[in-house]
PDB file of N, CA, C and O in Angstrom, chain B, residues numbered from 101:
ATOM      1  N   UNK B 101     -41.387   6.545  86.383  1.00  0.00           N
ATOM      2  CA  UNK B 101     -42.821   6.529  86.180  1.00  0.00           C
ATOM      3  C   UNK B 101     -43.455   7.450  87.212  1.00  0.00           C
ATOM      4  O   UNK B 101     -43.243   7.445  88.425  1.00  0.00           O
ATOM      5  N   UNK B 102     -44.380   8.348  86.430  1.00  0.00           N
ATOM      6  CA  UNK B 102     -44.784   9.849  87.898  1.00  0.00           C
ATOM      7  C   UNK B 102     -46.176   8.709  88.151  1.00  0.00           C
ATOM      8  O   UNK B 102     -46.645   8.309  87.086  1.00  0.00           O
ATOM      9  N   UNK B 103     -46.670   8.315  89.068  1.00  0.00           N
ATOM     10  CA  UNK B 103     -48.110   7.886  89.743  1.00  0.00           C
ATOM     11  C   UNK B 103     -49.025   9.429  89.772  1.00  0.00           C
ATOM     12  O   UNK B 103     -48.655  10.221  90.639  1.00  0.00           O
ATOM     13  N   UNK B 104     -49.904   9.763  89.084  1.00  0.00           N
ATOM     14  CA  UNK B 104     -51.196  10.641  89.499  1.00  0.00           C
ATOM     15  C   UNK B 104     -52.125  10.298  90.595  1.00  0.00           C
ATOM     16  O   UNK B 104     -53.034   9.483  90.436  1.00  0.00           O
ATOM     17  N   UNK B 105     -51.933  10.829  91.551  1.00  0.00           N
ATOM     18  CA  UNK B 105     -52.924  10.484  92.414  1.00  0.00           C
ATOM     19  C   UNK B 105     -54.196  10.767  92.100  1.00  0.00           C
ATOM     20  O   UNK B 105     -55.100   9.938  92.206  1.00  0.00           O
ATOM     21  N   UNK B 106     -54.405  12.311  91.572  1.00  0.00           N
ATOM     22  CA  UNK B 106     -55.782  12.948  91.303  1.00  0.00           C
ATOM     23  C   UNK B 106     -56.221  12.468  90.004  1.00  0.00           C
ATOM     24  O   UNK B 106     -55.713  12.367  88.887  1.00  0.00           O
ATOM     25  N   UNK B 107     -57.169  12.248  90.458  1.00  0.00           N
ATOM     26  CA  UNK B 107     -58.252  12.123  89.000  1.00  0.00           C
ATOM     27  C   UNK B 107     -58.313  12.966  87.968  1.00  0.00           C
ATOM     28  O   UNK B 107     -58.388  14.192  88.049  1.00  0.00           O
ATOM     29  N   UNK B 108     -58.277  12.226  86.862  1.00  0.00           N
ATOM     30  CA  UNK B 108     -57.794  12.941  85.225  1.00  0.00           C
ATOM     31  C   UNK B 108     -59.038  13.277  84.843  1.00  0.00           C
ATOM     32  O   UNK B 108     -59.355  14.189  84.079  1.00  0.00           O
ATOM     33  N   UNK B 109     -60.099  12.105  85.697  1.00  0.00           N
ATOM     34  CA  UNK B 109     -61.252  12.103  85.189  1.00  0.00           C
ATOM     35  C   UNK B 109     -62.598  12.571  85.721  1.00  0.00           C
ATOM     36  O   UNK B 109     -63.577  12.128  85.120  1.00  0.00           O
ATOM     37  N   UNK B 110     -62.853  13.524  86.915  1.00  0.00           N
ATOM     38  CA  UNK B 110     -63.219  13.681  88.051  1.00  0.00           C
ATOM     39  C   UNK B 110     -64.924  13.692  87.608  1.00  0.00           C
ATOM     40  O   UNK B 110     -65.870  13.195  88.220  1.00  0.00           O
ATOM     41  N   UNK B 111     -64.912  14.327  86.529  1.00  0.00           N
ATOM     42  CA  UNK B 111     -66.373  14.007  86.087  1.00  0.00           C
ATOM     43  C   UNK B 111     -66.922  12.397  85.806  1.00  0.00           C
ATOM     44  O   UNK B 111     -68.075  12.245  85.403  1.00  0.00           O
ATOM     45  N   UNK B 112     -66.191  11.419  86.000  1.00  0.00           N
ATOM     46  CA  UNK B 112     -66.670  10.423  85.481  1.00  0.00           C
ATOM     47  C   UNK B 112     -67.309   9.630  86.963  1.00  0.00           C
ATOM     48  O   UNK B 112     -67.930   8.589  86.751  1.00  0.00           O
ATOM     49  N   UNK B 113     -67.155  10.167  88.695  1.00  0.00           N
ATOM     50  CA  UNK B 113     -67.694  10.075  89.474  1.00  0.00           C
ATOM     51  C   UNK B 113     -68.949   9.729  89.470  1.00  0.00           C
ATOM     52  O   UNK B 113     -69.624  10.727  89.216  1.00  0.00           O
ATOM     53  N   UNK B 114     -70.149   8.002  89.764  1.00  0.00           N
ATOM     54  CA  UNK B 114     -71.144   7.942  89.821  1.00  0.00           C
ATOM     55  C   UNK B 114     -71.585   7.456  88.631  1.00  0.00           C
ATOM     56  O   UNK B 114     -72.755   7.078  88.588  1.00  0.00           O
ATOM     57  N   UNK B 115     -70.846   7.374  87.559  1.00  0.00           N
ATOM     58  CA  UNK B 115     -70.759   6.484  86.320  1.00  0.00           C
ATOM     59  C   UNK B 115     -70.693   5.317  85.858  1.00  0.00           C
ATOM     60  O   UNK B 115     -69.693   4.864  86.416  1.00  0.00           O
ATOM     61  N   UNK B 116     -71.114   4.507  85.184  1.00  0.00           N
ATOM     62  CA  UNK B 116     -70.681   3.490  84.956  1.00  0.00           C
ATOM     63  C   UNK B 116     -69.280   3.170  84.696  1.00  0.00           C
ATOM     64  O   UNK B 116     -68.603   3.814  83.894  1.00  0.00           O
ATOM     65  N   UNK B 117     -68.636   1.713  85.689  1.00  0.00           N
ATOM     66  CA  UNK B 117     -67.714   1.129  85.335  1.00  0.00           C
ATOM     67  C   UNK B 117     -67.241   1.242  83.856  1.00  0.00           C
ATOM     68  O   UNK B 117     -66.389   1.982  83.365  1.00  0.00           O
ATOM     69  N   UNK B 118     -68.070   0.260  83.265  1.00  0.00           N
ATOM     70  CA  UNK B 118     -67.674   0.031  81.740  1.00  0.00           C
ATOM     71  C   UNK B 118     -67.741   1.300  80.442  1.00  0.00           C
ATOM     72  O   UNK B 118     -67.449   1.123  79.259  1.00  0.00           O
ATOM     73  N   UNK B 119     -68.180   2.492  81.043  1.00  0.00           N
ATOM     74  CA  UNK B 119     -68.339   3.293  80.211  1.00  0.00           C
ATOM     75  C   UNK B 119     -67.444   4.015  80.444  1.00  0.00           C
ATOM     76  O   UNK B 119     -66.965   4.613  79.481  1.00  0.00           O
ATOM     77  N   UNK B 120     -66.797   4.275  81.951  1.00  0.00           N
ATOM     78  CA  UNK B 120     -65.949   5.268  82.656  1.00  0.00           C
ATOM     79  C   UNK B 120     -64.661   4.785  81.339  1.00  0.00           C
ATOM     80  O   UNK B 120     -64.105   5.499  80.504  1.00  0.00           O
ATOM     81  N   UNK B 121     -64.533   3.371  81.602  1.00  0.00           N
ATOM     82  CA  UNK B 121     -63.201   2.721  80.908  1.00  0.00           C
ATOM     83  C   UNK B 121     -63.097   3.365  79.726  1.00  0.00           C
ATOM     84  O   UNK B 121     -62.243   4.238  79.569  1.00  0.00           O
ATOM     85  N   UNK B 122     -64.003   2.990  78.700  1.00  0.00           N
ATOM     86  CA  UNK B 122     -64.220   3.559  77.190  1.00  0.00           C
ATOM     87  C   UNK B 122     -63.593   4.763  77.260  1.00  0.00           C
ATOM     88  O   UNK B 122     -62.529   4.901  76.657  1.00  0.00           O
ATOM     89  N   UNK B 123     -64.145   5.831  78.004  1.00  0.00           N
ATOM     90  CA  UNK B 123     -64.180   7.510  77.946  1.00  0.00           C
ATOM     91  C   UNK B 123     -61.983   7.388  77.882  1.00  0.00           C
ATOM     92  O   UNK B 123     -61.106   7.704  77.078  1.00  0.00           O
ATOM     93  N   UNK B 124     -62.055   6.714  79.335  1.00  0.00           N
ATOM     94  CA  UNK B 124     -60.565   6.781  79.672  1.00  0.00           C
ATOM     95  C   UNK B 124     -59.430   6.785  78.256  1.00  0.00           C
ATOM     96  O   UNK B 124     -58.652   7.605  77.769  1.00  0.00           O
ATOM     97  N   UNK B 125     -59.905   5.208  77.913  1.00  0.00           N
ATOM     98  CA  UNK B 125     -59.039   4.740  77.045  1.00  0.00           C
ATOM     99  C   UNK B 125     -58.918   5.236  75.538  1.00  0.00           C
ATOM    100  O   UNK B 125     -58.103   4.986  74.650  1.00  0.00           O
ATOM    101  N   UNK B 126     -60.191   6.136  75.612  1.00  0.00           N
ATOM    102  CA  UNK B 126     -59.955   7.034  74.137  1.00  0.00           C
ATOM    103  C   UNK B 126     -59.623   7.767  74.587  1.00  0.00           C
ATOM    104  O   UNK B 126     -60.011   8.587  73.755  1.00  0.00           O
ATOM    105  N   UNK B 127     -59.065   8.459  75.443  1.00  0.00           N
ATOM    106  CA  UNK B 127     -58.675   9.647  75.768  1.00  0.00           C
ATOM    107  C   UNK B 127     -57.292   9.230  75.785  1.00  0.00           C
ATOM    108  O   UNK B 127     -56.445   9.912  75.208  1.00  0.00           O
ATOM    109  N   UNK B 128     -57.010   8.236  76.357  1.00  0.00           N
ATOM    110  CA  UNK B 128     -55.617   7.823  76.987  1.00  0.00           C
ATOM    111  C   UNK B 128     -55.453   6.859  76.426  1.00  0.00           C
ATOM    112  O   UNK B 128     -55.435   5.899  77.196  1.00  0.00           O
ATOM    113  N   UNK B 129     -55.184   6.372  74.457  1.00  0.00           N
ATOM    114  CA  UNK B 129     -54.881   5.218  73.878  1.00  0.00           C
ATOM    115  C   UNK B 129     -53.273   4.310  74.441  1.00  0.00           C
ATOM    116  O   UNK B 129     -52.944   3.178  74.086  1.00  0.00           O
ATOM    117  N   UNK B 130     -52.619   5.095  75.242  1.00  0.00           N
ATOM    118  CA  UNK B 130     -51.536   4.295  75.667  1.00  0.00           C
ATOM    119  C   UNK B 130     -51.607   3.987  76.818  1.00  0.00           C
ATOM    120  O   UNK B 130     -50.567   3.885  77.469  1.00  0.00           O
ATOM    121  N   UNK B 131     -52.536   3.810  77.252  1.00  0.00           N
ATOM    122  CA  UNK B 131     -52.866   2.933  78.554  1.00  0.00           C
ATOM    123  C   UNK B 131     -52.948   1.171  78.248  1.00  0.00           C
ATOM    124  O   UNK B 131     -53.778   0.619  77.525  1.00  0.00           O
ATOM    125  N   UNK B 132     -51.922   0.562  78.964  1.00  0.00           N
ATOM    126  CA  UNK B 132     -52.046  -0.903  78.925  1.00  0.00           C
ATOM    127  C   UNK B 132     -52.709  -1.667  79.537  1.00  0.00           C
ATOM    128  O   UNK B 132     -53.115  -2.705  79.013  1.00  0.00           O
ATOM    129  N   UNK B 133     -53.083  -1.216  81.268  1.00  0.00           N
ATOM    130  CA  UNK B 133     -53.679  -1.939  81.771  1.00  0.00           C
ATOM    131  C   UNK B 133     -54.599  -1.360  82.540  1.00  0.00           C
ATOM    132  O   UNK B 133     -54.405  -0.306  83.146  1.00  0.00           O
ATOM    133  N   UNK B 134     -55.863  -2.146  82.563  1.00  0.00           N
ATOM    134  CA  UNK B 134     -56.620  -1.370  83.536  1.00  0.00           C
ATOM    135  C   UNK B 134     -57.351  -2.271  84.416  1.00  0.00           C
ATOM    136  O   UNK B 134     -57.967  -3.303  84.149  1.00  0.00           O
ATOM    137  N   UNK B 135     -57.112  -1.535  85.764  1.00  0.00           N
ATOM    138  CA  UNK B 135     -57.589  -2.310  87.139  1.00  0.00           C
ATOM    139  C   UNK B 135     -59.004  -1.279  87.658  1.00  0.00           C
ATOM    140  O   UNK B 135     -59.158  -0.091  87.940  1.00  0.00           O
ATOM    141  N   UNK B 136     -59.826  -2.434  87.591  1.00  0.00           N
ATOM    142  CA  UNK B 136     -61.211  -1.910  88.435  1.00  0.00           C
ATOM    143  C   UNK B 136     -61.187  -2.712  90.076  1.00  0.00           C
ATOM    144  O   UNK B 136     -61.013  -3.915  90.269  1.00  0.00           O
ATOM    145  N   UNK B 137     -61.357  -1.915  90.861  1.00  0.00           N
ATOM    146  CA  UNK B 137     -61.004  -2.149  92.153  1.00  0.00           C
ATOM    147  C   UNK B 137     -61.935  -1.837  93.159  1.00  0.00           C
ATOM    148  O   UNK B 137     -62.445  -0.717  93.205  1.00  0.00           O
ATOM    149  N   UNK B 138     -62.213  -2.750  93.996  1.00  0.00           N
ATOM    150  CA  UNK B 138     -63.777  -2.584  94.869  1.00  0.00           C
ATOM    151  C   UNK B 138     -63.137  -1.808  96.029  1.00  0.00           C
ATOM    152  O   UNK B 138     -61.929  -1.575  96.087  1.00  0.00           O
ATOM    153  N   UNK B 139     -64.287  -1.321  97.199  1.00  0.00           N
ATOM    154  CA  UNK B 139     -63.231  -0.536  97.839  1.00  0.00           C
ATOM    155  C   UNK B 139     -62.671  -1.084  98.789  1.00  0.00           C
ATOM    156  O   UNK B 139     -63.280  -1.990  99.357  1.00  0.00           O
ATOM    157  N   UNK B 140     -61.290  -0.688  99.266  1.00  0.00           N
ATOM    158  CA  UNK B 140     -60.475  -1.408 100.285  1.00  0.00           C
ATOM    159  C   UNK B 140     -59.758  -2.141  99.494  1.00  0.00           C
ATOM    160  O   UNK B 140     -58.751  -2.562 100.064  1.00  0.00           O
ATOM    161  N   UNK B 141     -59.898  -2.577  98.045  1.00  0.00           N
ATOM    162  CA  UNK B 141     -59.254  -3.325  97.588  1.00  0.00           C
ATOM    163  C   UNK B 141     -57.307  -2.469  97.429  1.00  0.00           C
ATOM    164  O   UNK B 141     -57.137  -1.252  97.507  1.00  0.00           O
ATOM    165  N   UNK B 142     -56.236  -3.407  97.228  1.00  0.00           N
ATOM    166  CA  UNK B 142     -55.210  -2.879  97.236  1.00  0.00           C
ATOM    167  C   UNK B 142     -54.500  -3.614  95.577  1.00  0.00           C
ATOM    168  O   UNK B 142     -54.282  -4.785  95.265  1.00  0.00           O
ATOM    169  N   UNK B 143     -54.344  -2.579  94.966  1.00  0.00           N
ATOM    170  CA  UNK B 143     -52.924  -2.590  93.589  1.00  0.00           C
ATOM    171  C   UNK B 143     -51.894  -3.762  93.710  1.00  0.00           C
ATOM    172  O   UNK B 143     -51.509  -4.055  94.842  1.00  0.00           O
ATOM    173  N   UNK B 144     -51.523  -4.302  92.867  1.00  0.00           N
ATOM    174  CA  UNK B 144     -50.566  -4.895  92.582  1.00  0.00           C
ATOM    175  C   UNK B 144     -49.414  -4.178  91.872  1.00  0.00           C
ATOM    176  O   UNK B 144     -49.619  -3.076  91.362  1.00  0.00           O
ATOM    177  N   UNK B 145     -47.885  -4.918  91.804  1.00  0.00           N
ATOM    178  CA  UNK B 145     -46.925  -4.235  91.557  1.00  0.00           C
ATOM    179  C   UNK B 145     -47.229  -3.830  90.494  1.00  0.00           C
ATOM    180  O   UNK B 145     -48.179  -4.458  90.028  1.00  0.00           O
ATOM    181  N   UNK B 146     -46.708  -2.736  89.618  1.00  0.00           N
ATOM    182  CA  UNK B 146     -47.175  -2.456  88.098  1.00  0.00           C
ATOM    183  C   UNK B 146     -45.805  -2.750  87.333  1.00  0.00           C
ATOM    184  O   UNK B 146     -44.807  -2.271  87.873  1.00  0.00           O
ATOM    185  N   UNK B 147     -45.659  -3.299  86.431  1.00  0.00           N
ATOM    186  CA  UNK B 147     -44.617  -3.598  85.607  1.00  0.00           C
ATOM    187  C   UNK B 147     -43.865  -2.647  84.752  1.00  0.00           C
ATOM    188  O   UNK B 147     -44.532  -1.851  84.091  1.00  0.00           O
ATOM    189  N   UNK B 148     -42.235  -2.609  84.649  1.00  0.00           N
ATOM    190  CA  UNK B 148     -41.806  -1.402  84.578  1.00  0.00           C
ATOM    191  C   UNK B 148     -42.331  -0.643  82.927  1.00  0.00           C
ATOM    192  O   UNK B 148     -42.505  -1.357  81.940  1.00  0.00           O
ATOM    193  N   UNK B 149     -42.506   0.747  82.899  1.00  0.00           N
ATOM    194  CA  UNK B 149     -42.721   0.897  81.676  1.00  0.00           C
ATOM    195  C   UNK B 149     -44.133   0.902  80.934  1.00  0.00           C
ATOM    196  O   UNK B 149     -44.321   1.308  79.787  1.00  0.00           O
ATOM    197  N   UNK B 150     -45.374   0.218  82.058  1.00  0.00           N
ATOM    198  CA  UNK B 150     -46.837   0.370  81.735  1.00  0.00           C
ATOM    199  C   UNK B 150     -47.788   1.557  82.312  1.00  0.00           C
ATOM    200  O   UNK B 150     -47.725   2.140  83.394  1.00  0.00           O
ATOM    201  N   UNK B 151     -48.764   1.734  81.135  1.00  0.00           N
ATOM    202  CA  UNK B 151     -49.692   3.037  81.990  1.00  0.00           C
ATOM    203  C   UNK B 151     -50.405   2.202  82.435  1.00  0.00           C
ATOM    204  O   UNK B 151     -50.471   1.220  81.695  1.00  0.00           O
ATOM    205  N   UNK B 152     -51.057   2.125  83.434  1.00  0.00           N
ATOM    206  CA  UNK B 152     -51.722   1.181  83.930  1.00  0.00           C
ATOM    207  C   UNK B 152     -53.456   2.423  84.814  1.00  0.00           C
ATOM    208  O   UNK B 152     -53.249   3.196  85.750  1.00  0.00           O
ATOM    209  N   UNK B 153     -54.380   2.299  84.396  1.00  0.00           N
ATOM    210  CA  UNK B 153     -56.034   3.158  84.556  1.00  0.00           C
ATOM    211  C   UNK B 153     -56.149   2.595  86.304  1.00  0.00           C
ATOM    212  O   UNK B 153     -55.720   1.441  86.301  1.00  0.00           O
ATOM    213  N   UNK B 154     -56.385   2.824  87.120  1.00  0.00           N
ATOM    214  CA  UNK B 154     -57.175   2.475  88.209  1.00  0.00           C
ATOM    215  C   UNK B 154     -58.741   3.212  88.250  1.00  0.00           C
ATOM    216  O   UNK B 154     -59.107   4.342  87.927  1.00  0.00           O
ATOM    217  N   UNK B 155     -59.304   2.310  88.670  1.00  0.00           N
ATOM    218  CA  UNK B 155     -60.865   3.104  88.876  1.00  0.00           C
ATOM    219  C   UNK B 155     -61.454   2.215  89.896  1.00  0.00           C
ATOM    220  O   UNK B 155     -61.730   1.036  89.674  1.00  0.00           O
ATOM    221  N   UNK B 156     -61.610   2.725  90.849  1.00  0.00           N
ATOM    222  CA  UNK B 156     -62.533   2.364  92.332  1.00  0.00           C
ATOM    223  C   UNK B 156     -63.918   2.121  91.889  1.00  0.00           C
ATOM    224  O   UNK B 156     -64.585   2.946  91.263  1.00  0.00           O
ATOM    225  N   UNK B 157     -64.398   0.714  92.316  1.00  0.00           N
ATOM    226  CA  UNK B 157     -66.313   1.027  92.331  1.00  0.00           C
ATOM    227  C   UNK B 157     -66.739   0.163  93.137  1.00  0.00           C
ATOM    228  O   UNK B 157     -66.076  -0.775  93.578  1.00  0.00           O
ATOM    229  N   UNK B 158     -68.234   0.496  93.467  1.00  0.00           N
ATOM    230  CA  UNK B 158     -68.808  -0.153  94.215  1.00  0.00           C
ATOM    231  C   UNK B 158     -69.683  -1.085  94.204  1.00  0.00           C
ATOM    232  O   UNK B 158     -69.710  -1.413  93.018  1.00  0.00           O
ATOM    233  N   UNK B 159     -70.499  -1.795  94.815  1.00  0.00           N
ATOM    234  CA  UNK B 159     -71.378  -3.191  94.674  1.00  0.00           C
ATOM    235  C   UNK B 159     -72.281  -2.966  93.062  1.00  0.00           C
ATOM    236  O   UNK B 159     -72.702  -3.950  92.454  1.00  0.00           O
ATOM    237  N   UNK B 160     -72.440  -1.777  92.626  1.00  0.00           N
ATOM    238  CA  UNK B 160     -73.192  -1.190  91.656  1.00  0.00           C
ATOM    239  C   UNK B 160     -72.552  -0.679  90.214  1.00  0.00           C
ATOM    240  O   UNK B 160     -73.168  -0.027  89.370  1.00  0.00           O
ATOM    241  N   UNK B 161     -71.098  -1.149  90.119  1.00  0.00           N
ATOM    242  CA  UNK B 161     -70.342  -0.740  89.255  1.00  0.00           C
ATOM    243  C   UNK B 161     -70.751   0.432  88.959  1.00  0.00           C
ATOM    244  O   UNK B 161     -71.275   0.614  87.860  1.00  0.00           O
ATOM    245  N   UNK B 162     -70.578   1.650  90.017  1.00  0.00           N
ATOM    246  CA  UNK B 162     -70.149   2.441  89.648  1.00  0.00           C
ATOM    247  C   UNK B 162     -69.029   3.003  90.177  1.00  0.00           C
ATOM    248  O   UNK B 162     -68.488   2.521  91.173  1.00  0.00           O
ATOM    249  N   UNK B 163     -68.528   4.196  89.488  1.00  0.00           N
ATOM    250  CA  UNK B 163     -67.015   4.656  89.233  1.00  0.00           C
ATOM    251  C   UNK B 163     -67.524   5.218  91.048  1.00  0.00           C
ATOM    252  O   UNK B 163     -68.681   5.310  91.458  1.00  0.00           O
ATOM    253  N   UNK B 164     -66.269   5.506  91.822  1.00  0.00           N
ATOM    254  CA  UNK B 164     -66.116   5.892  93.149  1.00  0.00           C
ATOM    255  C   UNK B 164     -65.019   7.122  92.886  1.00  0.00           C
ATOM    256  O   UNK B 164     -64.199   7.280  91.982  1.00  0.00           O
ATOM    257  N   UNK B 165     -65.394   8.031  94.206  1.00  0.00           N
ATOM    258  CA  UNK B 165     -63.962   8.704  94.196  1.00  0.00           C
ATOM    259  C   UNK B 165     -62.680   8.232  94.818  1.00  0.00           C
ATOM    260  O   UNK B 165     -62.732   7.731  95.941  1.00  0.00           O
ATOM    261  N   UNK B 166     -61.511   8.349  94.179  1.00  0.00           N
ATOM    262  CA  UNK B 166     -61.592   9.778  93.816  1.00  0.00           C
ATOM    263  C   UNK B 166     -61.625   9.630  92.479  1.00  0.00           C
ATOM    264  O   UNK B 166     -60.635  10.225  92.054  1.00  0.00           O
ATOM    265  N   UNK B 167     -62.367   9.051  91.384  1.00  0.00           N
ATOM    266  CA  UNK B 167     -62.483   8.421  90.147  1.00  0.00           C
ATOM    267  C   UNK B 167     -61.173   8.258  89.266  1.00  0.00           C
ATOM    268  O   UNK B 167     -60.155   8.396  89.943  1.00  0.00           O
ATOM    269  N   UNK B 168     -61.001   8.060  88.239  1.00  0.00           N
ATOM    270  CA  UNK B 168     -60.170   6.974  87.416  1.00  0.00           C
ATOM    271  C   UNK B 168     -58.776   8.238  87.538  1.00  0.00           C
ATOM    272  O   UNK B 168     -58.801   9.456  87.714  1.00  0.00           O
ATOM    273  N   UNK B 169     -57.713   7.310  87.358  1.00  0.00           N
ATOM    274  CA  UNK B 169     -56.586   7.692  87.332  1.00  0.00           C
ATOM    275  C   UNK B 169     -55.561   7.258  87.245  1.00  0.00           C
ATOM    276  O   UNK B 169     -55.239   6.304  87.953  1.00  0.00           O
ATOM    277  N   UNK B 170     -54.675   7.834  86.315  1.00  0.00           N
ATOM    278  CA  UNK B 170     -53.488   7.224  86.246  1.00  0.00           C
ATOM    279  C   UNK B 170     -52.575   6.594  87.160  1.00  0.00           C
ATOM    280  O   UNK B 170     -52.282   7.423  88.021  1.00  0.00           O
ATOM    281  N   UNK B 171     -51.918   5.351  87.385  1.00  0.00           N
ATOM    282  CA  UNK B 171     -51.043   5.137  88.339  1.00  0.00           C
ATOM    283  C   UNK B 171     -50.368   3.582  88.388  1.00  0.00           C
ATOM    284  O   UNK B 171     -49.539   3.296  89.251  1.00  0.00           O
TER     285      UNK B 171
END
């Protein structure tokens, strides 16, 4: 499994949470799981074989950098 560090999605910076997701997941229909994560927050193990979305946000649900990405 390759982890992307960089953002797939870099325009989606300053966006809404719930909309960032949408954009993602039509873009990326084989994504299984997706983690929204406040900051400082830390990932859990990912299970073998899943795409799994990360997207950072803040008190305001919005998307943070370095915005959504595979991993």
């Amino acid at each position: 499994m390759v982890i992307e560090f960089r953002s797939l999605w870099p325009g989606l910076i300053g966006r809404d949470v719930r909309e960032a997701v949408q954009i993602c997941v039509r873009q990326r229909p084989d994504i299984r799981i997706v983690r929204v994560l406040g900051p400082g927050d830390n990932l859990s193990p990912l299970p073998p074989g899943v795409i799994r979305l990360i997207v950072y946000n803040d008190n305001f649900h919005r998307v943070l950098p370095p915005g959504p990405y595979i991993g």
